[in-house]
Each structure stands twice: as structure tokens, then as C-alpha cells.
C-alpha positions in Angstrom: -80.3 59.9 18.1 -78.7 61.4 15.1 -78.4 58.0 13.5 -81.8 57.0 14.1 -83.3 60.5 12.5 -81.2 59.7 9.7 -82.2 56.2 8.8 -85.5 57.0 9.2 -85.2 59.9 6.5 -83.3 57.6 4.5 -85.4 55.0 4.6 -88.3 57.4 3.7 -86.5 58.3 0.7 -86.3 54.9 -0.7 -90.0 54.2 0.0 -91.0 57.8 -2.4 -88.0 57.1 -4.6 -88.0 53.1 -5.5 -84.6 53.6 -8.0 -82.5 54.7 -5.0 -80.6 51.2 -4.5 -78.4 50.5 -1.5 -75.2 52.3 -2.3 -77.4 55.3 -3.2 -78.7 55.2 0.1 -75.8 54.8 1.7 -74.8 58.3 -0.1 -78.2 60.0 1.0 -77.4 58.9 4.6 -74.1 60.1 5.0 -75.2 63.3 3.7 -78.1 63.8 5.8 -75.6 62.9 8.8 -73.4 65.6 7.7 -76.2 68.0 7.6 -78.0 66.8 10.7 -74.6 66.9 12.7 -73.8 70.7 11.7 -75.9 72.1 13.5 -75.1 71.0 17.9 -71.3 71.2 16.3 -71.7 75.0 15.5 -73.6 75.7 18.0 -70.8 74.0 20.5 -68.0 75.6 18.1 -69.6 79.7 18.3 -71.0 79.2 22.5 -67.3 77.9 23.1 -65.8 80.8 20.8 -68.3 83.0 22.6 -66.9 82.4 26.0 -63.4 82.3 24.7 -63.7 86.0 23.5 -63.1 85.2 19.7 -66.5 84.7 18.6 -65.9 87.0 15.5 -62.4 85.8 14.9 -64.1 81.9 15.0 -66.9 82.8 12.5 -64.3 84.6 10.7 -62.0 81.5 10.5 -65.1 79.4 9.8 -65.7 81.4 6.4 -62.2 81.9 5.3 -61.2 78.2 5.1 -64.9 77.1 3.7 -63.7 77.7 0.3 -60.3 75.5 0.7 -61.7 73.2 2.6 -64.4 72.5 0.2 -62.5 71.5 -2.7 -59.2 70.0 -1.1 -61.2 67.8 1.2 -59.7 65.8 4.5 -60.8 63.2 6.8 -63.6 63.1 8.7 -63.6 61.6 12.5 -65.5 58.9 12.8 -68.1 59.9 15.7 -70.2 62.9 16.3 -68.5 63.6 19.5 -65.4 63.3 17.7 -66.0 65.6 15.4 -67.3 68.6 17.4 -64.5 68.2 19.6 -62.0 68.0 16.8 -63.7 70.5 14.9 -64.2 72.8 17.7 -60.7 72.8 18.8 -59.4 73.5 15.6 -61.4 77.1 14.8 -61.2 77.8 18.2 -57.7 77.5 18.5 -56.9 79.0 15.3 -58.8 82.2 16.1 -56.9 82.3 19.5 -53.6 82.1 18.7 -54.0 84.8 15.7 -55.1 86.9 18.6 -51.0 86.7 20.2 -48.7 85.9 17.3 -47.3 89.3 16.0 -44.8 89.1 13.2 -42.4 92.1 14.1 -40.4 91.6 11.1 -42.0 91.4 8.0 -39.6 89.7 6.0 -39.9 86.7 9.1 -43.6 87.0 8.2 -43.5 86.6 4.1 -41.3 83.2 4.6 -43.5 81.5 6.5 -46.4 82.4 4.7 -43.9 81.6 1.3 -43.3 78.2 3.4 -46.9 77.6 4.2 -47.7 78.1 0.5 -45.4 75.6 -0.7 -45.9 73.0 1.7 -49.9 73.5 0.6 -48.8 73.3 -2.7 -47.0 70.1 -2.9 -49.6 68.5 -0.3 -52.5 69.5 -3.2 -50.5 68.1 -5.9 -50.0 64.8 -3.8 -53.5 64.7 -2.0 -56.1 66.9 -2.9 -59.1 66.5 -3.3 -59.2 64.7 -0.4 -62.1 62.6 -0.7 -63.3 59.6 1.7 -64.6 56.4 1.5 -68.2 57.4 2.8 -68.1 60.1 0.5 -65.5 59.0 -2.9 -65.1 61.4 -5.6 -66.3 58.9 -8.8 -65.5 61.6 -11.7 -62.1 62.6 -12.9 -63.4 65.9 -14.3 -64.5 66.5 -10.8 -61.4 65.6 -9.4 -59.1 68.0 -12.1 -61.4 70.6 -11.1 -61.1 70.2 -7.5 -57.6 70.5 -7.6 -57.4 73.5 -9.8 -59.8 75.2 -7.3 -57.6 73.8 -4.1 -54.2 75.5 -6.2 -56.1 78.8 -6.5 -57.9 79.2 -3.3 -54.3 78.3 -1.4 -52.2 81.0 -3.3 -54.5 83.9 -2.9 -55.1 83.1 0.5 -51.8 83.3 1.1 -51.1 86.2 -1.1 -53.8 88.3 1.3 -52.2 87.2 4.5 -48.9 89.0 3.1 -50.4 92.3 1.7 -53.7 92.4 4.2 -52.7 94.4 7.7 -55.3 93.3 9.6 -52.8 91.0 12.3 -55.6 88.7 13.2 -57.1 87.9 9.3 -53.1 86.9 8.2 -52.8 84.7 11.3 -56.1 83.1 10.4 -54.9 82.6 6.7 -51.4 81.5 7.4 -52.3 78.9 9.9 -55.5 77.6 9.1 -54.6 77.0 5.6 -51.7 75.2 7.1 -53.8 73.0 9.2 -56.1 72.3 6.4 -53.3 71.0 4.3 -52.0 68.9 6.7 -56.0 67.6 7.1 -55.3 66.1 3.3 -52.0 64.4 4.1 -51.6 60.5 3.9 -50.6 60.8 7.5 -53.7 62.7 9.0 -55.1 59.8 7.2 -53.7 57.3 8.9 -53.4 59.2 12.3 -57.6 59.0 12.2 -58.4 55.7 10.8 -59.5 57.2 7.3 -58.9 56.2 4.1 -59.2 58.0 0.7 -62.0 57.0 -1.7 -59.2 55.3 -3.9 -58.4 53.6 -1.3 -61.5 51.5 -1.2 -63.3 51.8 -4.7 -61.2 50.6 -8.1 -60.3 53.5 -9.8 -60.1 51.8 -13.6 -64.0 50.6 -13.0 -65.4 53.4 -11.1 -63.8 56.6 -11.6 -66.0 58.8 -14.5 -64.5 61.1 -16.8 
């Protein structure tokens, strides 16, 4: 059903705009999937985190790792069902297990977060942005500027989940910016059948400065 609304949008797009050409399109439809899709996968991701008792925690999770997630990038699943599950069980699961890990000892505390910050660190400089082949970062400039973003949005994450007392925020922090590194990494890649814009399009032809 999604697919159908989609291409028929698309294909309404290049009727009124006759200079969109086929990989244009192809853009526009991707997109419009992405949009279109959001909405039964966050309604599936807050009723679950509803009935799960972490509703708050969920949404809270959802707007703390927008920003990282945004310009560090990771793979997509390649079907609608796919994704809500995958996506669901990720928030979900990271807002319930910040509600039971307690770090007793602080010092335990700073090195992982100190670990989780240098893991994301290296996995940025290697990976990030994360772009796919539906959806390939074309512009250099972009690309630099991504990664800059992706460096500064991991270390004050991570310096908030060590000063912060709020138990539940650090766990989100600690963990889910953990996750979302591993979401950039070669293997994740590989584990889901992606493939990094690179990948696919010619970087000495394509790629913008």
C-alpha cells in the first residue's frame, strides 16, 4: 500500500515538474517512503512503549539520538515490516534496560561511558556519515560537515551521561549512542544487506565539493 501511495505521488511530481529525470525520482520516492513509513512505525514504537511502561523514557530516547543519528547515518532494513520491528525493538529496548542498570560505582560508570566514546569515535572517523545507496551523500562539503557534527554530538552526549544524575537519561545516552555507532559499522552493513553510497556510485565522478 505504502509503495503504491508513493509512486503515485512520485509520478505526480514528474507530470508538474517535467526536469525531474529518473534518478531524481528515484530520490523523491525514497523520500516520500521514508516520510510515509514514519508514521504506523511511531505509532507501533510509542503504543508498544506505552504498554511497556516506558513511554516517556521511549520518546525520550527517540529525541536524544535524533541529532547523532542524523548526521552519522546507518543502514536502513529493507522492508517496512522490517523496519518497525527493528526500529521498535531498538528504542524500546533501550529505554527498558536504562530503567535496571544502576552503576554503583562511579568510576565503573565513567569507563564505560570513556569506552563507549572511543569506540564511537573511531567508528565516525572510519564510517560516518553513513550514507546508503538509496539515499548517497554526492558532496564532500556535506560529508566533512557531517562528520564534524557526528564528533561533536557523540562527545557531549557522552559528557552529559557522566555529569547528568538522572539514572535513566545516562543509560539512554551511554547505550543508545553505542548502538547507533555500531548502526554505521561495515559489519551492520553487511549483517543487513546494505551498502554505503560509495559503495555503489564512483566517488571521482560523482562526489561534489
Amino acid at each position: 500500500m505504502i509503495d503504491k501511495i508513493c509512486l503515485f505521488l512520485t509520478n505526480k511530481i514528474r507530470k508538474e515538474m517535467p526536469d525531474v529525470d529518473d534518478e531524481r525520482a528515484e530520490i523523491i520516492d525514497y523520500g516520500l517512503h521514508l516520510v510515509i513509513g514514519e508514521l504506523p512505525k511511531n505509532i507501533v514504537i510509542l503504543g508498544l512503549a506505552y504498554l511497556l511502561g516506558v513511554f516517556k523514557l521511549t520518546l525520550l530516547a527517540v529525541i536524544l539520538l535524533l541529532p547523532y543519528r542524523a548526521v552519522s547515518g546507518g543502514f536502513h532494513l529493507k522492508t517496512h515490516i522490517g523496519c518497525i520491528v527493528g526500529t521498535t525493538l531498538i528504542y524500546c529496548g533501550i529505554a527498558k534496560i536504562s530503567c535496571y542498570i544502576i552503576f554503583y560505582n562511579q568510576i565503573l560508570k565513567y569507563i564505560i561511558a570513556l569506552s563507549v566514546w572511543i569506540f564511537g569515535m573511531i567508528m565516525v572517523h572510519l564510517y560516518a556519515p553513513a550514507d546508503t545507496e538509496n539515499v548517497p551523500i554526492l558532496s564532500n562539503r556535506e560529508r566533512r560537515q557531517k562528520k564534524m557534527l557526528s564528533y561533536i554530538f557523540l562527545t557531549f552526549a557522552i559528557l552529559v551521561a557522566c555529569v547528568i544524575p538522572n539514572r535513566e537519561i545516562t543509560n539512554i545516552l551511554i547505550f543508545g549512542y553505542l548502538i547507533q555507532s555500531i548502526m554505521i559499522t561495515r559489519f551492520a552493513y553487511k549483517l543487513t544487506r546494505n551498502k554505503y553510497g560509495y559503495e555503489v556510485y564512483d566517488e571521482n565522478c560523482t562526489l561534489n565539493t
